[in-house]
Backbone as CSV, one residue per row, in Angstrom:
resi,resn,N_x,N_y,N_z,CA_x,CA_y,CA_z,C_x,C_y,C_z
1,UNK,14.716,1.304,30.412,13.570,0.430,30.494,12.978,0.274,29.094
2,UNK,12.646,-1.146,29.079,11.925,-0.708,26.927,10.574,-1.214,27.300
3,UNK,10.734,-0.362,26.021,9.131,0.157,26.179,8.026,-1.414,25.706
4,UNK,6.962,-1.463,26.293,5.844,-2.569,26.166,4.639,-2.116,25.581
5,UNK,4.449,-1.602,25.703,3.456,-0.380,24.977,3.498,0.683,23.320
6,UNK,2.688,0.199,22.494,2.433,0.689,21.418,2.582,2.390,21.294
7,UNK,3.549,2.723,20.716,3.780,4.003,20.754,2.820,4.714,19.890
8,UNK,2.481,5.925,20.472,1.859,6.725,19.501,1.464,7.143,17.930
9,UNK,0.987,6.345,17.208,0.787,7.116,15.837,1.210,8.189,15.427
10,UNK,1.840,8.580,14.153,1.835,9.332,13.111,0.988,9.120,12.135
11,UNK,0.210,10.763,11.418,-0.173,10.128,10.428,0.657,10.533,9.081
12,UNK,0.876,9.323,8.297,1.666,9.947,6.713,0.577,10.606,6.396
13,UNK,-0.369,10.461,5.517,-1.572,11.101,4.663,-2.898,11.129,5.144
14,UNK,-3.501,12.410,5.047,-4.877,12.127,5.287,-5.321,13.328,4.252
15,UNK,-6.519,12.504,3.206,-7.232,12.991,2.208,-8.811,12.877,1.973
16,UNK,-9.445,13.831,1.404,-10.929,13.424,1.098,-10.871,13.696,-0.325
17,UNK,-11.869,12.741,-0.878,-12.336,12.520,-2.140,-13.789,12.195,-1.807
18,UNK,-14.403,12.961,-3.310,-15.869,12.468,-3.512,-16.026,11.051,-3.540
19,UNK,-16.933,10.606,-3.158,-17.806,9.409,-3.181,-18.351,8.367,-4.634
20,UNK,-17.177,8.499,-5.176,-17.276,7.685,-6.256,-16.828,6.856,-6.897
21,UNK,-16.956,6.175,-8.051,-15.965,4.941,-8.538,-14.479,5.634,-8.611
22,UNK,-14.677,6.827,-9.322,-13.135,7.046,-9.982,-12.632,7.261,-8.357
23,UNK,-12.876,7.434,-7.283,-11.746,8.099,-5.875,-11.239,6.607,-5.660
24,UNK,-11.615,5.403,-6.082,-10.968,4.050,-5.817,-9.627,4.380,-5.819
25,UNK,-9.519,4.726,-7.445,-7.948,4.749,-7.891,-7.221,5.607,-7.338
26,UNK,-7.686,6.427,-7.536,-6.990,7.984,-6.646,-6.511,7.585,-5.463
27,UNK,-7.354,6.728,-4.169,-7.102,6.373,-3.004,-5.728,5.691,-2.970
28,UNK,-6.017,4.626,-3.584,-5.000,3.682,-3.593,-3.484,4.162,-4.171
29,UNK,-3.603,4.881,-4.936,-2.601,5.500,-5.128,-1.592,6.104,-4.473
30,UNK,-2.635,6.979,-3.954,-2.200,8.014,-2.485,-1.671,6.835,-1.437
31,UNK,-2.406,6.269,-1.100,-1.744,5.384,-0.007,-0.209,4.368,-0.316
32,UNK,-0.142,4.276,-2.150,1.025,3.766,-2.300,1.946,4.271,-2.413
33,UNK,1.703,5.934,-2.745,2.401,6.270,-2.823,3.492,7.196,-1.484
34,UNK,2.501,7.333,-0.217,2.800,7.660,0.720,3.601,6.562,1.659
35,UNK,3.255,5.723,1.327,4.118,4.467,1.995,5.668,4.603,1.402
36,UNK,5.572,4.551,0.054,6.444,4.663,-0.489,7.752,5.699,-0.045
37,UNK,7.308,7.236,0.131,7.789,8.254,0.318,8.219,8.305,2.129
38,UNK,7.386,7.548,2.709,8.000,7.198,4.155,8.886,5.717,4.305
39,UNK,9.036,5.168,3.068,10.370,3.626,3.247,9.885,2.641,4.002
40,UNK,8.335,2.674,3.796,7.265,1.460,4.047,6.549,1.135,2.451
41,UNK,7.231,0.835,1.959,7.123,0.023,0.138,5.978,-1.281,0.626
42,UNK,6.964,-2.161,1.756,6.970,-3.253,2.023,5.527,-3.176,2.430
43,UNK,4.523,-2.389,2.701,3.084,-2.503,3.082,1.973,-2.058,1.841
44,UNK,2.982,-1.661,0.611,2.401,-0.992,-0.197,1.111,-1.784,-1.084
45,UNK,1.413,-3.405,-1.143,0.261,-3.928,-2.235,-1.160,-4.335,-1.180
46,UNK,-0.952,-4.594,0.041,-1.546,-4.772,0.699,-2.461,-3.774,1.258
47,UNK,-1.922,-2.597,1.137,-2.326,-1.194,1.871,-3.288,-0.660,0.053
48,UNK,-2.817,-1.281,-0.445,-3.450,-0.612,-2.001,-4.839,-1.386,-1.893
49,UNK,-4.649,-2.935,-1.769,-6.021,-3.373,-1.708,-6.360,-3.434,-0.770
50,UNK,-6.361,-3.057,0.336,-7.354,-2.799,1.697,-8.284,-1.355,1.188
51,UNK,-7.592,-0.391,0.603,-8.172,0.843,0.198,-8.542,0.778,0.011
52,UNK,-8.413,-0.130,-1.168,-9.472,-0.143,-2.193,-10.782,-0.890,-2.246
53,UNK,-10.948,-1.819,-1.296,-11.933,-2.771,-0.525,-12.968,-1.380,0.009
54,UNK,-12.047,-0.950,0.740,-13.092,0.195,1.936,-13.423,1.024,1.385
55,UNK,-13.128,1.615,0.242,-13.542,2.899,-0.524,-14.597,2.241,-1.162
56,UNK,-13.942,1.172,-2.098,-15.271,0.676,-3.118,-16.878,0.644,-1.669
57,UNK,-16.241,-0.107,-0.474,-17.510,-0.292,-0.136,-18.265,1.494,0.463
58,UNK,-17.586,2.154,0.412,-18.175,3.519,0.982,-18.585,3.977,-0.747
59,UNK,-18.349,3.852,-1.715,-18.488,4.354,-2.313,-20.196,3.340,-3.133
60,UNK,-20.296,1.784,-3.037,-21.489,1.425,-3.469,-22.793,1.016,-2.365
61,UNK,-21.875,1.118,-0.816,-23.277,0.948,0.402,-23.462,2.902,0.949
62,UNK,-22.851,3.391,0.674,-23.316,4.289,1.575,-23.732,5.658,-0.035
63,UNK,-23.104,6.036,-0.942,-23.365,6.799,-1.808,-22.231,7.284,-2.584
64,UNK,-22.604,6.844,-4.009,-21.801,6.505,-4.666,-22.296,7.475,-6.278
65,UNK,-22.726,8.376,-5.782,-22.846,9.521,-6.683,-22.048,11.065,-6.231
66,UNK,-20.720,10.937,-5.204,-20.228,12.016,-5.546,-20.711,12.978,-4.679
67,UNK,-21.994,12.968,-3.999,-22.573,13.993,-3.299,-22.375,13.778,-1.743
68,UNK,-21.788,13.046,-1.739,-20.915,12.449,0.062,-19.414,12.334,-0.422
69,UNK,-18.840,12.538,0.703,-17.165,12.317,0.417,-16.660,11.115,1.257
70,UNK,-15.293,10.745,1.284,-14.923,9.403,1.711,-13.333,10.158,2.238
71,UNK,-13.580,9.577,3.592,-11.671,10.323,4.128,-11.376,9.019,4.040
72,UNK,-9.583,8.981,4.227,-8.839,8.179,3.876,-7.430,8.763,4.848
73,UNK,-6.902,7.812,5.895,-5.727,8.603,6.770,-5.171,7.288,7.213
74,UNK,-3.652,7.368,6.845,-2.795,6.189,6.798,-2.148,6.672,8.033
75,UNK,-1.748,5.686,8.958,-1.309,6.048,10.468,-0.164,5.268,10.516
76,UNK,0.938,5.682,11.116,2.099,4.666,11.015,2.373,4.145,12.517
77,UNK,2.485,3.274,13.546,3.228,3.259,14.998,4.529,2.507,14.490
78,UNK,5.618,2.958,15.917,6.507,2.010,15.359,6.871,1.089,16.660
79,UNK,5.911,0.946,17.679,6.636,-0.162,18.978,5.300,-1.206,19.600
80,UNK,4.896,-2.043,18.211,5.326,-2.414,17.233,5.253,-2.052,16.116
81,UNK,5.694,-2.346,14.837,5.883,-1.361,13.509,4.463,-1.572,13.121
82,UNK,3.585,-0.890,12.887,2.342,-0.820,11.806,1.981,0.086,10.972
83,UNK,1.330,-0.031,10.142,0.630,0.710,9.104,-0.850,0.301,9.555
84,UNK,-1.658,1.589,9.754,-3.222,1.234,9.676,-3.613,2.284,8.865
85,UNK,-4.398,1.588,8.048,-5.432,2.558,6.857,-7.161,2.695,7.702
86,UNK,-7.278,4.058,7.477,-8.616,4.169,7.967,-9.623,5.243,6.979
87,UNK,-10.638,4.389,6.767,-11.686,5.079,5.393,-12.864,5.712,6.544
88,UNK,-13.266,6.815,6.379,-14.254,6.796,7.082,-15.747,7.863,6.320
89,UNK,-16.714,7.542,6.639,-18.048,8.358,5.585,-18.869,8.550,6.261
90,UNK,-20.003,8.966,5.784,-20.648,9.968,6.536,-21.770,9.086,6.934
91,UNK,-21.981,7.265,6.957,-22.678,6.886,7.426,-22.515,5.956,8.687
92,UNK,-23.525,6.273,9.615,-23.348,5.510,11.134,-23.609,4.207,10.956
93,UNK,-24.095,3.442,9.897,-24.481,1.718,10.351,-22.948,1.124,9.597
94,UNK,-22.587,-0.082,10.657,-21.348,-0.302,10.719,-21.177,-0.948,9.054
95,UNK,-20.244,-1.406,8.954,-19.837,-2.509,7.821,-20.228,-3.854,8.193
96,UNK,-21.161,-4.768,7.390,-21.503,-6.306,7.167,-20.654,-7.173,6.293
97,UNK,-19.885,-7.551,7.389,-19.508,-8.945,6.584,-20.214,-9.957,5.551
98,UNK,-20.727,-10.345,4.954,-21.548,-11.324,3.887,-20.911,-12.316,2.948
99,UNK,-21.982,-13.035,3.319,-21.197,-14.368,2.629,-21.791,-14.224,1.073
100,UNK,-20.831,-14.084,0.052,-20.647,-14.397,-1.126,-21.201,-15.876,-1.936
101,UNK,-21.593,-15.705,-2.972,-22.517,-16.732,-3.623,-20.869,-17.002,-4.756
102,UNK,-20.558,-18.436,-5.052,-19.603,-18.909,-5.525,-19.452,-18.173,-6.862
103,UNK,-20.303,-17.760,-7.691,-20.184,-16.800,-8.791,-20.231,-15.657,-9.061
104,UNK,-20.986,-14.951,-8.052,-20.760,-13.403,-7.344,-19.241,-13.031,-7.506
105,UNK,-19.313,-11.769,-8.246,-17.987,-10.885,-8.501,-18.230,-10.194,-7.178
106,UNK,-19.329,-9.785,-6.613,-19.131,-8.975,-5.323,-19.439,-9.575,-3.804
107,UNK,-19.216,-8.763,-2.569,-19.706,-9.574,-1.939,-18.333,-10.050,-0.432
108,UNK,-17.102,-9.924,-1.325,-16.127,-10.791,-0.787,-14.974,-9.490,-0.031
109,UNK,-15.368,-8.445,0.030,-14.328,-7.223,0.373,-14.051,-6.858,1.677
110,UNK,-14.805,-7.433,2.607,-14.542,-7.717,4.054,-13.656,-8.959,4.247
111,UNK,-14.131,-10.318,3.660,-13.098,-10.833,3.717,-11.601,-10.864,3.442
112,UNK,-11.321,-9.687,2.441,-9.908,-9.822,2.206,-9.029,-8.634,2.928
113,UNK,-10.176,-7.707,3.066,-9.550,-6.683,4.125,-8.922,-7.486,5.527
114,UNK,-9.857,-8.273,6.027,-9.760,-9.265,7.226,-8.496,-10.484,6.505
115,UNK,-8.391,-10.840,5.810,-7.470,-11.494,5.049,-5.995,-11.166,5.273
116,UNK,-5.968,-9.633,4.959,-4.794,-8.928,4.483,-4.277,-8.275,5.516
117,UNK,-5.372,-7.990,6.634,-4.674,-7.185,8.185,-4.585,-7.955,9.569
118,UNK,-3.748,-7.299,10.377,-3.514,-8.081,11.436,-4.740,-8.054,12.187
119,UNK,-5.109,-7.146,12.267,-6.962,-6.680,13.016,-7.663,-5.540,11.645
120,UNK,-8.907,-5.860,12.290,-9.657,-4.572,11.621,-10.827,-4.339,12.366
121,UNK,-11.555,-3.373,12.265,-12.719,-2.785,12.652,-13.576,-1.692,12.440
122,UNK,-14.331,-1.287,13.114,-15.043,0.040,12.827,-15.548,0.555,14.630
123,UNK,-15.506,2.042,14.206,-16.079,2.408,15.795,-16.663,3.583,14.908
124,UNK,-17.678,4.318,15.762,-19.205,5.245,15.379,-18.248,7.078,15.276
125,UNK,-18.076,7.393,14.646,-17.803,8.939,14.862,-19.060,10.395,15.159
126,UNK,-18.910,11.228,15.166,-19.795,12.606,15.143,-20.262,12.447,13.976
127,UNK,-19.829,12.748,12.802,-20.274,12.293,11.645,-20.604,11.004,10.910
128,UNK,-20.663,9.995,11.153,-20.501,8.733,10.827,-20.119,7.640,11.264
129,UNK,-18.755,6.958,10.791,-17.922,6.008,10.827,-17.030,6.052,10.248
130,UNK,-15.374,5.424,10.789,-14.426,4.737,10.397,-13.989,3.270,10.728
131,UNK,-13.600,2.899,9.719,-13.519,1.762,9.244,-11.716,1.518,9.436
132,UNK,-11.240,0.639,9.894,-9.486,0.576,9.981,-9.141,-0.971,9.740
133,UNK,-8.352,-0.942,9.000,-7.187,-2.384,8.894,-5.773,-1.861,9.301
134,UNK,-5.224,-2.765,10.515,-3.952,-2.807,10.791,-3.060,-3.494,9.790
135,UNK,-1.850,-3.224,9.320,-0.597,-4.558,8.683,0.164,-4.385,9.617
136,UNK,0.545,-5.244,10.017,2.116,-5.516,10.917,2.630,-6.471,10.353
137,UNK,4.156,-6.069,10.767,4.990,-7.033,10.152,5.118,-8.135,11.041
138,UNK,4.944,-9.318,10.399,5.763,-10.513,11.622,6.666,-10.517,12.134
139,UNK,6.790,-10.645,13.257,8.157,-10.711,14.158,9.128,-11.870,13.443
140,UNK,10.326,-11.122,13.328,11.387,-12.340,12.705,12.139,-12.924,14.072
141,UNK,12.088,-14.147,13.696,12.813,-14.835,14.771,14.001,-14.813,15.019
């Protein structure tokens, strides 16, 4: 019988870093480089800037001096194949979408997370919130 139903998650990596500019890079890294080391490359630029969207924003809305930390846990299913990245911090009010002013450098990091994944969202934890973007691959015809 085959299966119809989304099989269970694995997770490749799950890490915490302080709450700051420099854990951007660090994040993204980790997540490229764990893709990498499991022979999911193919999710790697996408999975770099989703990170890096959700960290930057945990790191300038919620606290961004280092004295809060930011998890980070890449989940793999494979029926159908996905990669989901999930950032999560120690604050309960969800993530705001906002509309960006045409010359604004900031502003636009929900949209490309939402851009770049098949779904995304947030649900409330004990401590806080996590934040998740799915990638799936398109079905080839």
């Amino acid at each position: 019988m085959a299966r119809t139903t989304a099989e269970t998650g694995s997770r490749l990596i799950a890490f915490t870093l302080p709450s700051n500019p420099g854990s951007v890079r660090i994040a993204r890294g980790h997540v490229q480089a764990a893709l990498g080391l499991h022979g999911l490359g193919y999710y790697a630029a996408d999975a770099a800037i989703i990170t890096s969207e959700l960290v930057t924003n945990v790191v300038q809305h919620v606290c961004g001096d280092g004295t809060e930390t930011v998890g980070v846990t890449l989940v793999r299913t494979w029926n159908p194949e996905a990669v989901t990245v999930v950032v999560s911090d120690s604050s309960p009010d969800g993530p705001a979408m906002r509309e960006a002013s045409p010359g604004s450098e900031r502003g636009r990091g929900l949209r490309i997370v939402a851009a770049l994944s098949a779904r995304w969202g947030w649900h409330p934890e004990q401590s806080g919130k996590a934040i998740f973007a799915t990638l799936a691959r398109e079905a080839e015809a």
